[in-house]
C-alpha positions, 0 to 999 in steps of 0.5 A: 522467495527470490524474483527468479522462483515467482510463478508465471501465472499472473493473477491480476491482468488487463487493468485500466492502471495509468502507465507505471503506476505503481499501486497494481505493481505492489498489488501483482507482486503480492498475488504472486505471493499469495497465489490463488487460494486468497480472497481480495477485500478492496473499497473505492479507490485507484484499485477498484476502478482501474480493475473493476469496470464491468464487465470486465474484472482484472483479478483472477481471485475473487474480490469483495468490494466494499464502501471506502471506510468499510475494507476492515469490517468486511475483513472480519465479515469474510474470515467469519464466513469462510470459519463458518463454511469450514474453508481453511487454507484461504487468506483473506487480504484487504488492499487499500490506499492512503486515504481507505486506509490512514484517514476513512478507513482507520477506524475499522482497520483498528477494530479488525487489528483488536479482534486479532481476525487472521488477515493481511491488510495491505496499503498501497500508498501514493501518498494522496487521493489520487482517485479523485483528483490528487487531494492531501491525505494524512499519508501526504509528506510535508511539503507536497504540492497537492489540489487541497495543498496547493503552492501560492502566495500563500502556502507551501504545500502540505503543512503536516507530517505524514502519519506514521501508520506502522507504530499504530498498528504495532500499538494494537500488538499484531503479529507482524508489520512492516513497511516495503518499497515496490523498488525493492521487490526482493524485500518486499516479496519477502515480507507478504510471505512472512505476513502469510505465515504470521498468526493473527493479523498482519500490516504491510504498507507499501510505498507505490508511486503514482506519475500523475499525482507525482508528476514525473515520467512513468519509466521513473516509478521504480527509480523513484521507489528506490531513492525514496530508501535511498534517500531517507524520504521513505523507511524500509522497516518491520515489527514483529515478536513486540520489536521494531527492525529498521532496515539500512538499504542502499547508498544514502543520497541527498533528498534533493535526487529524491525531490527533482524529479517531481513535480510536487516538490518543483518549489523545494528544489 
């Protein structure tokens, strides 16, 4: 699907989301997608509490909200339900960031991906718990500057790799994964429509930068989304049919571009 054919219609609007955040960029172009025949499954987070405060409720879908380790599980719940109504042609999506889904949610984000219940997961990642006050998650890059990894005396920030969350869930053999970048908009539309069509379970882990988890200007979010590929720093790549496809995108730039503009990488510069 090219930019120019999307829908008009917007299905997530009048969030309470920081400006350029870019969490309910990922989650509004994927409803564009999706349209409106989807329930959304979302667990405490960024999300819900930029979308949810009642009375007011920024999708235009129905949403399910769940507790944070549970977005999976009530996955499975809703597909169960709907097979049960007889109600076909609806797709149920979960939507969680770094922590629900790399760290509290894993496990049953794993049970639900061994079921094989026909279901998109998509994660939106920051790259920390941005909802509670910037703490490390193990969606964190080496080296970040975060409330739990802070820079002192004594440390130099993040001291682990970042999970690599696509080869786990190719481990469980789905039907399609695939890793994205909001500054990518075209690639990654395209993939949430290849996860619609997919049979079975299917990942998308989206790369959404957060200005003040990151500290950086809010115009900067899609620049950064784009030199995070461009750079190395973030990897454009999809799973299907048992295979692994890395993308080549962009012009290659020094990771420094990448880093300057941050202030949780300030001391690495």
């Amino acid at each position: 699907m090219k930019i120019k054919d999307l829908p008009q219609e917007e299905l997530v609007t009048g969030s309470y989301a920081c400006a350029g955040c870019g969490g309910i960029l990922a989650v509004r172009l994927a409803l564009k997608v999706l349209g409106k025949n989807t329930v959304i499954v979302t667990t405490p987070g960024c999300l819900l509490g930029v979308t949810t405060f009642y009375p007011q409720l920024a999708f235009k879908v129905p949403c399910v909200n769940i507790t944070f380790p549970s977005t999976a599980a009530a996955i499975s719940g809703v597909v169960a339900g709907l097979k049960k109504r007889g109600r076909e042609g609806i797709k149920v999506v979960g939507i969680a960031g770094d922590g629900g889904t790399v760290d509290i949610g894993l496990q049953a984000l794993s049970g639900a991906l061994e079921r094989g219940d026909n279901f998109i997961f998509i994660c939106y990642d920051n790259e920390a718990y941005m909802n509670t006050g910037v703490q490390r998650s193990g969606a964190t890059p080496l080296g970040a500057n975060t409330t739990t990894t802070p820079v002192g005396k004594n440390s130099r920030g993040e001291d682990r790799p970042k999970k690599d969350m696509l080869r786990i869930v190719a481990a469980h053999d789905i039907a399609y994964a695939a890793t994205a970048s909001i500054g990518y908009p075209a690639d990654y539309l395209r993939k949430v429509a290849k996860a619609m069509q997919a049979r079975g379970a299917a990942y998308l882990h989206v790369l959404s930068p957060c200005p003040p988890g990151w500290g950086y200007a809010s115009e900067l979010t899609v620049e950064l989304a784009r030199l995070a590929v461009q750079t190395g720093a973030w990897q454009l790549a999809e799973y299907e049919g048992g295979e692994f496809k890395i993308q080549k995108v962009g012009r290659e730039k020094p990771l420094s571009a990448y880093y300057a503009l941050q202030a949780r990488f300030a001391h690495l510069v």
